[in-house]
DRENLOLUM-303162 format. One line per 8 residues: number of its first residue (from 1); their letters; for each residue x, y, z of N, C-alpha, C, O. Coordinates in steps of 0.001 Angstrom, whole numbers, plus 500000, padded with zeros to 6 digits. Atoms other than C-alpha are relative to their C-alpha. Layout:
N
NUM = A = X/Y/Z/X/Y/Z/X/Y/Z/X/Y/Z ~ ...
***
This chain:
192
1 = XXXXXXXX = 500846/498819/500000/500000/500000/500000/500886/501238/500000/501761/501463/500836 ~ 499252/498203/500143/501362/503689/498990/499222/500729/501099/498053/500950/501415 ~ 500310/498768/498593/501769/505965/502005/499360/501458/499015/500087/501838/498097 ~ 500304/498940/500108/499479/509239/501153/500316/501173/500721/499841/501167/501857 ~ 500235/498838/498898/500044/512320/502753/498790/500878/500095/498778/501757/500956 ~ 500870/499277/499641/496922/513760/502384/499227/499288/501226/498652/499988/502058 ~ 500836/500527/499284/495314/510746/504443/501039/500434/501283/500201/500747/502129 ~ 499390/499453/498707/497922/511874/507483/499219/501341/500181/498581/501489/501224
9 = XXXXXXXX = 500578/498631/499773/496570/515683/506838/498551/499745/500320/498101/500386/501269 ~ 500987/500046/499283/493307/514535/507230/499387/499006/501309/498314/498843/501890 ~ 500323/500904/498366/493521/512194/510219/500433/501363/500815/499700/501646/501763 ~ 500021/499046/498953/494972/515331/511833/498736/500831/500175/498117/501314/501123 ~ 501576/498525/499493/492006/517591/511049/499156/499407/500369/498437/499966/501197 ~ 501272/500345/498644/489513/515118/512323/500597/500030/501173/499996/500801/501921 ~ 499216/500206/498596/491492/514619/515224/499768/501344/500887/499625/501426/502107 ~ 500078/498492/499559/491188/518404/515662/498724/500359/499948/498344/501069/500878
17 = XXXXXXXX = 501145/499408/499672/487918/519042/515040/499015/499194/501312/498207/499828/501991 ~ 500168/500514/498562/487020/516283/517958/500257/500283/500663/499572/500177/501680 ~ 499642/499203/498295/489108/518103/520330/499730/500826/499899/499887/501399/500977 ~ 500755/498564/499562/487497/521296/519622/498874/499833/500048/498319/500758/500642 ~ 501267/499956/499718/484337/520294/519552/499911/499776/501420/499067/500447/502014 ~ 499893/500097/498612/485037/519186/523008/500460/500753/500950/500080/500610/502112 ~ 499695/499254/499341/486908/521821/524161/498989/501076/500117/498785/501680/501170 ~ 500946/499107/500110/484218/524050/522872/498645/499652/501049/498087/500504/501739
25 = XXXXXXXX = 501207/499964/499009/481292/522318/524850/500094/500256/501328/499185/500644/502061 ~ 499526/499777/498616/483466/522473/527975/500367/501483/500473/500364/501926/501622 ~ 500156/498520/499973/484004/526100/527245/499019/500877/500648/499103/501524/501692 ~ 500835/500100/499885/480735/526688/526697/499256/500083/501283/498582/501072/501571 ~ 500823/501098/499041/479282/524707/529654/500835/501377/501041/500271/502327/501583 ~ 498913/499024/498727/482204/526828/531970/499298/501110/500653/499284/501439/501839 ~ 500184/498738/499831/480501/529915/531345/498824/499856/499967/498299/500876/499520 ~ 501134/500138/499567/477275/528647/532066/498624/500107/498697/497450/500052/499063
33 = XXXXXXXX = 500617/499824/500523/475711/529107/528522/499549/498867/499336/499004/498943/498235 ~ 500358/501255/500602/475158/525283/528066/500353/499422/501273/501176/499653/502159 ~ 499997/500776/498439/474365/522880/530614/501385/498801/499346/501558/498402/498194 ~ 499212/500619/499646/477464/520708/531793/499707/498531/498583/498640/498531/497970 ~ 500076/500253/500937/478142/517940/529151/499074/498335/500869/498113/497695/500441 ~ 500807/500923/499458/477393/515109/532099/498814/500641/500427/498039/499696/500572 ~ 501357/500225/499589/474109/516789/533290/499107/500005/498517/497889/500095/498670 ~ 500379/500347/501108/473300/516365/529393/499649/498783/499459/498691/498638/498699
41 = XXXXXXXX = 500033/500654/500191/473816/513420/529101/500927/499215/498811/500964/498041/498444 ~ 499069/500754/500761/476387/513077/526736/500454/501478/499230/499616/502295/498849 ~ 499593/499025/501413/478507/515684/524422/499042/500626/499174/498622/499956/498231 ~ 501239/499170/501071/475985/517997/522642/499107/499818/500734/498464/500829/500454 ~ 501806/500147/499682/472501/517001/524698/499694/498786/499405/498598/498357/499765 ~ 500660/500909/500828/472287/514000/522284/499916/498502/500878/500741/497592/500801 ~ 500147/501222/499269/470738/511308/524794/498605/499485/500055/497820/500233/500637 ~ 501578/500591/499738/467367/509289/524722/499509/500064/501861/498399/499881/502361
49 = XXXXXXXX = 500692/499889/499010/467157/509706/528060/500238/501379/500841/499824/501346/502000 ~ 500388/498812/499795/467454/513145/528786/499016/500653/500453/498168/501159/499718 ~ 501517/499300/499813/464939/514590/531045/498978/499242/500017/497863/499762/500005 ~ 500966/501399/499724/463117/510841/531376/500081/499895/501517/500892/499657/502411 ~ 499602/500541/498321/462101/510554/534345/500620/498907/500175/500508/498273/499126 ~ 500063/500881/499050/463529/507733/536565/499594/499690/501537/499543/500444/502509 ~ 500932/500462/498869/461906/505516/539094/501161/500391/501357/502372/500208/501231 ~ 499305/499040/498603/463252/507314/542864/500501/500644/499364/501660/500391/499694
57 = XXXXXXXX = 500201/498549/499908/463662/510569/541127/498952/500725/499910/497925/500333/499356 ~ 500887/498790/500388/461895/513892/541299/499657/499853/498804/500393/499595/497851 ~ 500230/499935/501759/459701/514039/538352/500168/500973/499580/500244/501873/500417 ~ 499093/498456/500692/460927/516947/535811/498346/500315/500522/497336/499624/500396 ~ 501694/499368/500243/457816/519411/536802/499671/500737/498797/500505/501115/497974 ~ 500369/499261/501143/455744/521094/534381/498430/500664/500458/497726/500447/501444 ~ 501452/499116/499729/452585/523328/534196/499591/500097/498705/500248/500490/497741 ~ 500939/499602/501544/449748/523318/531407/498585/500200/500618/498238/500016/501785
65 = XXXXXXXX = 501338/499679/499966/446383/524192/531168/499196/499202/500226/499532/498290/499471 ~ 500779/500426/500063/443513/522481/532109/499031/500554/499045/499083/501510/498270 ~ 501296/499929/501501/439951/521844/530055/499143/500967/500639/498402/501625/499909 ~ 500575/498557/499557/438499/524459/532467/500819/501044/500267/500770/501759/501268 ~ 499171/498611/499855/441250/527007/531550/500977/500155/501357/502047/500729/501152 ~ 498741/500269/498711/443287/526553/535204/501497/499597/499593/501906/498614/498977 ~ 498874/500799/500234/446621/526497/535143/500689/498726/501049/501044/499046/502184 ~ 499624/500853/499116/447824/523052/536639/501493/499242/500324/502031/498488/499514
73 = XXXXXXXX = 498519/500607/500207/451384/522039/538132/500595/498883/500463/500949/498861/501642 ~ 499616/501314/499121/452531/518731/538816/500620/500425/501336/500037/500038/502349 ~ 499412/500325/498307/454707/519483/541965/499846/501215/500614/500731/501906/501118 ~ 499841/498774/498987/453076/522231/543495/499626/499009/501542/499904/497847/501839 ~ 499930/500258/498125/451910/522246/547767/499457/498311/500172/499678/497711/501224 ~ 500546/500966/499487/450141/518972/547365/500525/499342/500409/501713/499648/500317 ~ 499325/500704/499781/451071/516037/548868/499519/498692/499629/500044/497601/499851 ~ 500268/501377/500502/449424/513575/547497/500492/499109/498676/501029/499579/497673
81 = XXXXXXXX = 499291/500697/501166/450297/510531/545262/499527/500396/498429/498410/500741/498044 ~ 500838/499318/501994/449834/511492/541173/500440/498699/499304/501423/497972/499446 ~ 499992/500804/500865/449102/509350/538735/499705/501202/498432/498665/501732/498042 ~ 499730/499631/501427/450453/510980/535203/499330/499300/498919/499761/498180/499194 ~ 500523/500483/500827/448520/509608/532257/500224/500786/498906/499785/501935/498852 ~ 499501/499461/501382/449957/510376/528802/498885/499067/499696/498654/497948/500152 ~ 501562/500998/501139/446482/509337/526266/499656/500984/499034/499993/502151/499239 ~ 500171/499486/500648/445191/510445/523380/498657/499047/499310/498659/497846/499040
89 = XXXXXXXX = 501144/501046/500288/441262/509759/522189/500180/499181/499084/499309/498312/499084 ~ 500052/500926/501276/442520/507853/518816/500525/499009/500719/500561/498119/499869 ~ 499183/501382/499604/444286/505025/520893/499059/499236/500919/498898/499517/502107 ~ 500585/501245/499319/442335/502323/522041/500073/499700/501360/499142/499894/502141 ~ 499264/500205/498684/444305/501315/525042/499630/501109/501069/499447/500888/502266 ~ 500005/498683/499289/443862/504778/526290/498440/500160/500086/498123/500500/501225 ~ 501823/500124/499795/439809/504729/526055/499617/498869/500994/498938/498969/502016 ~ 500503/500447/498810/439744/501631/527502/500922/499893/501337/500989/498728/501729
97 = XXXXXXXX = 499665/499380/498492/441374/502620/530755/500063/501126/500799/500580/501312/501901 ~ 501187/498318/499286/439823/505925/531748/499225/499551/500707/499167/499952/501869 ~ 500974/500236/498888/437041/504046/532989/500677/499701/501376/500312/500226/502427 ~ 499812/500470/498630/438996/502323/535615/500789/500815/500599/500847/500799/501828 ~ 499263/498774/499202/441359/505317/536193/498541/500595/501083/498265/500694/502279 ~ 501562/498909/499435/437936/507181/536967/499235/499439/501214/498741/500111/502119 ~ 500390/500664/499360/436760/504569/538689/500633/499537/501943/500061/499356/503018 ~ 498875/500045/499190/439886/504047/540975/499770/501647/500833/499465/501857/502007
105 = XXXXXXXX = 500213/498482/499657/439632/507888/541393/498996/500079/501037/499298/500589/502116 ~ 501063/499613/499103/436268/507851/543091/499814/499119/500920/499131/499323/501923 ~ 500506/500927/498623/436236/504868/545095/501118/500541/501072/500829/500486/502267 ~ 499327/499828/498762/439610/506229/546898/499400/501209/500507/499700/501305/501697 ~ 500705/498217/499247/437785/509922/547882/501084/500442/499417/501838/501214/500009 ~ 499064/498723/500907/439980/511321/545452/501407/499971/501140/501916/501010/501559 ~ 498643/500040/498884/443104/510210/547993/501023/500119/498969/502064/499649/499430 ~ 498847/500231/501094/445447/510518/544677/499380/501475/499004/498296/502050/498903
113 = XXXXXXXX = 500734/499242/501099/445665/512944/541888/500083/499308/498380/500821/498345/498170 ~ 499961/500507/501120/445101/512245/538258/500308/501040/499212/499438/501909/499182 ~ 499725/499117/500881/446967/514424/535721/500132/499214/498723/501100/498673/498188 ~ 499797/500726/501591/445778/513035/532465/500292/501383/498709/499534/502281/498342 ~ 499744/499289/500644/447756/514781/530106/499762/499466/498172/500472/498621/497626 ~ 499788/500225/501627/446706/514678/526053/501230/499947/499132/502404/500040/499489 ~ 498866/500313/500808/448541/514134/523089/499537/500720/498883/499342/500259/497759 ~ 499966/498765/500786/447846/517967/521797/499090/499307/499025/499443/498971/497895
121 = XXXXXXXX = 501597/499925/500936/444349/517192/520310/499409/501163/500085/499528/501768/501151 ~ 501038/498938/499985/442265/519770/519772/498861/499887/501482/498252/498933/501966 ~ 500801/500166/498300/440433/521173/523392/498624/499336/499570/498013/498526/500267 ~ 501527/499734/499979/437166/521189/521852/500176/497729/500146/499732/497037/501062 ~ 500309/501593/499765/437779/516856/521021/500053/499619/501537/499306/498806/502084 ~ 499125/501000/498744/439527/516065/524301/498365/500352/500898/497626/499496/501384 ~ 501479/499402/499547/436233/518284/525654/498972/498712/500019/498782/497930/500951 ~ 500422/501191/500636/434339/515814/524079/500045/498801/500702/499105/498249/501274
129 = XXXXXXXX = 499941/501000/499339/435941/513138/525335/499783/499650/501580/499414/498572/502044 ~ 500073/499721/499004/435881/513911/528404/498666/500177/500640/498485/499771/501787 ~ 501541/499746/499542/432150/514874/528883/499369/498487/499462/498581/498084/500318 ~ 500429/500996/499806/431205/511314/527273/500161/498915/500885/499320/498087/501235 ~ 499471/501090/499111/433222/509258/529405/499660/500415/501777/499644/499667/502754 ~ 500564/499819/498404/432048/511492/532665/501452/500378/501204/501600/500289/502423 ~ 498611/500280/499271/435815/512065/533345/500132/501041/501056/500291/502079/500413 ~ 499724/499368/499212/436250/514091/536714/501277/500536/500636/501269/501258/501633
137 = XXXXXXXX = 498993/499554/499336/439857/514590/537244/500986/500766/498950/500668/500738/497761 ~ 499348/499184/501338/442539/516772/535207/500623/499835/498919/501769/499412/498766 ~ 499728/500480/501107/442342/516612/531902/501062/500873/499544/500560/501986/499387 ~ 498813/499047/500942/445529/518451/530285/500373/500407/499106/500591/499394/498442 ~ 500164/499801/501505/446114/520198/527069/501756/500196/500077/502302/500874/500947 ~ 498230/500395/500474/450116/519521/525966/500067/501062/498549/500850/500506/497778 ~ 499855/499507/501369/449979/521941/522721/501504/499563/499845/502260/499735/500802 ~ 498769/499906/500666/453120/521109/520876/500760/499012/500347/501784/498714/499732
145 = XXXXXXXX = 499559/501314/499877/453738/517983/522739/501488/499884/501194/502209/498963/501577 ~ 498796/499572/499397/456339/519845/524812/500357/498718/501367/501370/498067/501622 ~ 499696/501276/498470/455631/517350/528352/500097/498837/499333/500722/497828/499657 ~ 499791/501940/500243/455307/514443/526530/501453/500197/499039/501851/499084/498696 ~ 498665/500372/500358/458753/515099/524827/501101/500084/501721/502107/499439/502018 ~ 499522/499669/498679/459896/516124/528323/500041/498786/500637/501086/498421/501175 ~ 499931/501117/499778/458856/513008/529201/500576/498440/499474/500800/497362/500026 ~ 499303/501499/501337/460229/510521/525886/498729/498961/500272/498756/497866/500834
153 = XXXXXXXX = 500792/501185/499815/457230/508891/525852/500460/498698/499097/501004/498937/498019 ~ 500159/500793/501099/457356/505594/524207/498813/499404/499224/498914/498756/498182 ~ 501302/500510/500988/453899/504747/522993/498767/500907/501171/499034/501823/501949 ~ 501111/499120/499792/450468/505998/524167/498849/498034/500080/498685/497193/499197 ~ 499549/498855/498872/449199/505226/527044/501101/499750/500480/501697/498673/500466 ~ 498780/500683/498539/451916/505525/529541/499363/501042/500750/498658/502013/500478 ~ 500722/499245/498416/451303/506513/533483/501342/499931/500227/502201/499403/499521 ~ 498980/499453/499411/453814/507718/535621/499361/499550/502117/498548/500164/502808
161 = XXXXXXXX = 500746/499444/498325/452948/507044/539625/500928/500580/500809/501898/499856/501033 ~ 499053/499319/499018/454838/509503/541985/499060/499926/501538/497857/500099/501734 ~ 500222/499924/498847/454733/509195/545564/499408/501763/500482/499053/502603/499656 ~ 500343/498484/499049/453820/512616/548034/500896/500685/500053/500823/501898/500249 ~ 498678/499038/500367/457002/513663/547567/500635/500751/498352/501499/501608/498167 ~ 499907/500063/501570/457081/513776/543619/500505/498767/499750/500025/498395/498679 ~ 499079/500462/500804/459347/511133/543082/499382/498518/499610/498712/497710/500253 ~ 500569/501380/500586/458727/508279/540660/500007/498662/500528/501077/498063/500632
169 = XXXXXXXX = 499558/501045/499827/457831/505243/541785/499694/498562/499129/499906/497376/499380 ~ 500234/501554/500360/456503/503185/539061/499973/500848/498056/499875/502050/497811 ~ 500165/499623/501412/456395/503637/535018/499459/499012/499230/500102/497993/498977 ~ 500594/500795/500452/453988/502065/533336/499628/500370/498150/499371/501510/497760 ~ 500047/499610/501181/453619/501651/529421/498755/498682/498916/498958/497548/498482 ~ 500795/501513/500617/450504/499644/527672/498479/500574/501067/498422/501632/501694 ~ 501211/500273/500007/446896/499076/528668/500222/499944/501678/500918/499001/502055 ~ 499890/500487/498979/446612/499615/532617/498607/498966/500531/497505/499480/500721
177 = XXXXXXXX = 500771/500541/499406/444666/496695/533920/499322/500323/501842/500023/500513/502836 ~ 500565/499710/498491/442500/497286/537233/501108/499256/500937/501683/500052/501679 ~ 498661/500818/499266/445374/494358/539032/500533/501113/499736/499803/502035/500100 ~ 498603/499140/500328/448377/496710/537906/499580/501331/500470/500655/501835/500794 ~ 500123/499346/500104/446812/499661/538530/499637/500441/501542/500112/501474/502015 ~ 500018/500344/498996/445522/498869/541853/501423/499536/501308/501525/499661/502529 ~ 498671/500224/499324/449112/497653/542801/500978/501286/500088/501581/501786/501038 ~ 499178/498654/499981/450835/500590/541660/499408/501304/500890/499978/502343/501224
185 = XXXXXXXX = 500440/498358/498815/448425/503063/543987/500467/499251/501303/501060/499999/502080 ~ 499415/500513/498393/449356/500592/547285/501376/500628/499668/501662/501602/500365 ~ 498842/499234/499594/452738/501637/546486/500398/500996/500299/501363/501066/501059 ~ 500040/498839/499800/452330/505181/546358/499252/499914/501119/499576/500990/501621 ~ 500708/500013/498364/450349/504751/549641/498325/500786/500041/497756/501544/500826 ~ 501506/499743/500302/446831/505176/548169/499250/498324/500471/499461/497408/499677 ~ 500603/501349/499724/444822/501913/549911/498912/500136/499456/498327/501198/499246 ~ 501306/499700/500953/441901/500700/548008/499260/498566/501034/498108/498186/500827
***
């Protein structure tokens, strides 16, 4: 094989533009105009789990609107356990388990909260949905999808259950059955 010299000139300049890109995020990051490269999760921000919750942490908080105009925030004074519900009316899975959310809801005296957050439908549908099914607890409008990227959902539904303190203790993804659903409020310290 014939030695090139251009392939030496350009192993140096990648070589160089890797260590400046790195020196640059650490720069960067120094002076506070980019978060740290580990609370990122990797060089640039580029991590799937970024800002996912995990089970025993604080959940990231957020604030959106409710279907009666209120603004509502996951971790304000309350102390009670929340059950997060990412749904959206086109998904199946997500219709049928409202009832037993709802259901769950009223037999504990409302000892839990329910922040069912959409999947940026239009108010007037979710409205809709919401007045056929009889749903009593907070329905959420997501425009733009911002919490549920905040969150990485992976499919529709997923729940979230946080203890009284915020922090996650269970992540659930799929069809919650009354069993599973029932188990996951004993843990958060909702008895049924």
């Amino acid at each position: 094989m014939r030695y090139h010299p251009n392939r030496r000139l350009l192993g140096i300049v990648v070589a160089g533009v890797f260590n400046g890109t790195g020196v640059g995020v650490v720069m960067l990051a120094s002076l506070g105009l980019i978060s740290s490269p580990d609370s990122m999760g990797g060089v640039g921000g580029f991590s799937p789990q970024v800002g996912r919750p995990q089970v025993g942490e604080i959940a990231p908080n957020f604030a959106l609107d409710s279907l009666d105009g209120s603004q509502v925030e996951l971790l304000s004074d309350s102390r009670h356990p929340i059950l997060i519900n990412f749904w959206a009316t086109w998904c199946p899975p997500c219709v049928a388990e409202m009832a037993t959310i709802q259901q769950f809801y009223n037999d504990s005296d409302r000892a839990f909260r329910v922040l069912a957050v959409n999947a940026d439908e239009p108010a007037e549908d979710v409205q809709r949905f919401a007045n056929e099914h009889d749903l009593s607890f907070d329905i959420l409008l997501d425009p733009g999808g911002n919490v549920q990227e905040l969150y990485r959902l992976r499919g529709y539904p997923t729940s979230f259950f946080l203890d009284g303190d915020g922090v996650v203790r269970k992540e659930h993804v799929g069809l919650l059955t009354e069993g599973k659903l029932r188990e996951y409020l004993i843990e958060v310290g909702v008895s049924q």
